[in-house]
C-alpha positions in Angstrom: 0.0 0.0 0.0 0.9 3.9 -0.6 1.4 5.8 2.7 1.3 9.3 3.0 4.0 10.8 5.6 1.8 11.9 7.7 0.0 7.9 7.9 3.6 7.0 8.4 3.5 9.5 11.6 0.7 8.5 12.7 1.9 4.6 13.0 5.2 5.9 14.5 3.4 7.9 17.4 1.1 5.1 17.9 3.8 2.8 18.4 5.8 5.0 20.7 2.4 5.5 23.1 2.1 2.0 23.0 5.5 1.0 23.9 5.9 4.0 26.3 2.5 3.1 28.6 3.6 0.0 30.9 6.7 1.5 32.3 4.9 4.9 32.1 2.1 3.6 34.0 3.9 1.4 36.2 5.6 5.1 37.5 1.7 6.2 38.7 0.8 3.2 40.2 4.0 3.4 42.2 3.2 6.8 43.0 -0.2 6.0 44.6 0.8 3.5 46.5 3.9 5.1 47.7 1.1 8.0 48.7 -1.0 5.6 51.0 1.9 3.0 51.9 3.3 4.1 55.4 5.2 0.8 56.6 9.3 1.6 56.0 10.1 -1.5 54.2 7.0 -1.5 51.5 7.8 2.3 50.8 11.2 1.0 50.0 9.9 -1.3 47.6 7.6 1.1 46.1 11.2 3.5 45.8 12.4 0.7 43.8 9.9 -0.1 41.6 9.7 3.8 40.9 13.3 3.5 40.0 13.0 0.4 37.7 9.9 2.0 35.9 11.9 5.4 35.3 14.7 3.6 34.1 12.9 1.6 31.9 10.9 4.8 30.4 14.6 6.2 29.8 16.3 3.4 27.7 13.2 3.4 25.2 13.1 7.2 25.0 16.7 6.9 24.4 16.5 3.9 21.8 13.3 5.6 20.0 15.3 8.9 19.8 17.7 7.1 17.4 15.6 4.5 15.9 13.0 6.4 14.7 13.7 9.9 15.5 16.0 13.1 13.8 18.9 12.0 16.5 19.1 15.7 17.3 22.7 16.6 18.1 24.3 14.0 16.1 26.5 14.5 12.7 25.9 12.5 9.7 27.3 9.7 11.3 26.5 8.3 14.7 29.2 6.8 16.7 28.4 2.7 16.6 28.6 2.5 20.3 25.5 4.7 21.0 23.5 2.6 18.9 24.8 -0.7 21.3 24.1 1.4 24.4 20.8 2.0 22.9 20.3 -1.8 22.3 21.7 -2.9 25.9 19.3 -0.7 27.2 16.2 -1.7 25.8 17.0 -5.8 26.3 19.2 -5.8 28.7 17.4 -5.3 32.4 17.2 -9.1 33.2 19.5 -9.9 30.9 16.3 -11.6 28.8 18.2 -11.1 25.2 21.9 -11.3 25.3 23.9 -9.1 22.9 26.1 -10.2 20.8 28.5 -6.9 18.9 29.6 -7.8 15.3 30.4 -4.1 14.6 33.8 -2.8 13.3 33.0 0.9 11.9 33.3 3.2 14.6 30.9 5.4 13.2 27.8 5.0 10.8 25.7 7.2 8.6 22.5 7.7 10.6 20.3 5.8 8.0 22.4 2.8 8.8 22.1 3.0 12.2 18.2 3.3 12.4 18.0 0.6 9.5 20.5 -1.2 12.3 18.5 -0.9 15.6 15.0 -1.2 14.3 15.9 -5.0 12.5 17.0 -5.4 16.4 14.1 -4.1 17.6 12.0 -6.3 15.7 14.4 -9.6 16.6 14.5 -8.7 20.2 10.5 -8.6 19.9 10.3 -11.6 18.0 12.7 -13.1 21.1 9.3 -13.8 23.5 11.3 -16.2 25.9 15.0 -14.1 25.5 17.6 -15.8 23.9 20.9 -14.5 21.7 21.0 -11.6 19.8 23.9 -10.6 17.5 24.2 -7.6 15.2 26.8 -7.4 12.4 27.5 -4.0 10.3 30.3 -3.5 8.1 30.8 -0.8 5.1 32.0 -2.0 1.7 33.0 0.2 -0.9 30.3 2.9 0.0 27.4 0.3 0.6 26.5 -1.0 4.1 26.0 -4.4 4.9 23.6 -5.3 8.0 23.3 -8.5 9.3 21.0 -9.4 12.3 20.3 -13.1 14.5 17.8 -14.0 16.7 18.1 -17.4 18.2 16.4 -18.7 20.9 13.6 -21.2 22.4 10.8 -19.4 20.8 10.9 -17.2 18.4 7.4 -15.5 16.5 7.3 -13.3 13.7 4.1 -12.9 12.1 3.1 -12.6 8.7 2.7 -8.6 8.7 6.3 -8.1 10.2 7.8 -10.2 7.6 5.9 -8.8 4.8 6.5 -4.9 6.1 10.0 -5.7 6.1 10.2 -7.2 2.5 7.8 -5.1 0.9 5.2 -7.7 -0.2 1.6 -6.9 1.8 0.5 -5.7 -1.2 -2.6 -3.4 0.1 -2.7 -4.7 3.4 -3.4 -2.4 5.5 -0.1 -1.5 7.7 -0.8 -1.4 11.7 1.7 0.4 14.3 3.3 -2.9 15.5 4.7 -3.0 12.0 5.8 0.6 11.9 9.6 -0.5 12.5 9.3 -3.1 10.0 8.0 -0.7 7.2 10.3 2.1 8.1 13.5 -0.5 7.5 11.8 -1.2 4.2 11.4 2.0 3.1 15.1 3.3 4.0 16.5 0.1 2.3 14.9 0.4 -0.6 15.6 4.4 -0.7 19.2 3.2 -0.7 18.7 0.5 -3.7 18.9 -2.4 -1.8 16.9 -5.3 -0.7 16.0 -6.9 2.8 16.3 -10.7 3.5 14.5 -12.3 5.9 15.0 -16.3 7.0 12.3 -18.7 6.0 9.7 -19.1 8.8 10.4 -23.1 9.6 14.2 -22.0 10.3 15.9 -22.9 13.5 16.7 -19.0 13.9 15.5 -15.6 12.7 18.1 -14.0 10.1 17.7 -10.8 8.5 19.8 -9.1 6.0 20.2 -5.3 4.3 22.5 -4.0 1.9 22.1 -0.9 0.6 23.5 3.3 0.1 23.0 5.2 2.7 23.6 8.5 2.4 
């Protein structure tokens, strides 16, 4: 289907709200009971759970910022090791999704890097029991090269996510979920190039992107 930008907002702002309302909310529920709770040792747990929630709130802020956001303050390239901060952050309270760093370039054009964190975004999602993670980036003669692995116990990606991210749901309408997916898409293919994804019955989730960013 054709999107307008404005559609394309609309799924991106969706997406955020959605994401941004259990930790979000989990910081007023603390707050209310912290309001009425009076024994020492439960006001101490409502402290912590205040922290955790705020924390929590942080990392995606700081994730979204460069995944789907101007990255106000940056260059034209963003230094790799923001974009692994911004990963660790996201999946790594609980240490649910292990990271695994396959990234050489110190720095990368900011299309790269959101093309980058949102195919981990969508991996880590599709991780609903944790597992391994590992993202790959190299440049080649002017061309990047993105390579992303999911492996783990379970691992779902629907048919909307995989068809966003290829460019095949035809005029299927596009919901907020998939707004990572079609935003990869959409950068790739503004750069020439194609994304890969693994075949559904495989043991892991693989995606691939090659393409110019500017």
């Amino acid at each position: 289907m054709t999107m307008t930008s404005v559609d394309f907002a609309s799924l991106l702002c969706s997406r955020l709200c959605h994401d941004l309302l259990s930790p979000v909310g989990a910081l007023n529920n603390g707050l209310e009971l912290l309001a009425d709770e009076h024994d020492p040792e439960m006001r101490a747990r409502c402290l912590e759970l205040l922290s955790e929630s705020a924390k929590a709130s942080a990392n995606k802020l700081k994730f979204f910022r460069l995944a789907f956001g101007a990255a106000g303050g940056f260059g034209e390239t963003i230094d790799a090791r923001e974009a692994r901060a911004a990963i660790e952050g996201l999946f790594g309270d609980g240490h649910r999704v292990k990271l695994g760093w396959l990234v050489e370039d110190a720095t990368l054009p900011k299309t790269a890097i959101k093309v980058l964190l949102n195919l981990a975004l969508i991996a880590g999602d599709a991780l609903v029991r944790g597992g391994q993670l590992d993202v790959g980036a190299e440049t080649i003669d002017g061309q990047i090269e993105i390579v992303v692995r999911a492996s783990g116990p379970r691992i779902v990606l629907d048919a909307e996510m995989r068809a966003a991210l290829t460019g095949t749901q035809g005029d299927a309408v596009i919901t907020p979920r998939a707004a990572a997916a079609y935003l990869v898409h959409a950068l790739v293919d503004e750069g020439g190039g194609l994304v890969q994804v693994s075949d559904p019955g495989d043991a892991v989730l693989l995606f691939g992107a090659a393409f110019k960013a500017s």
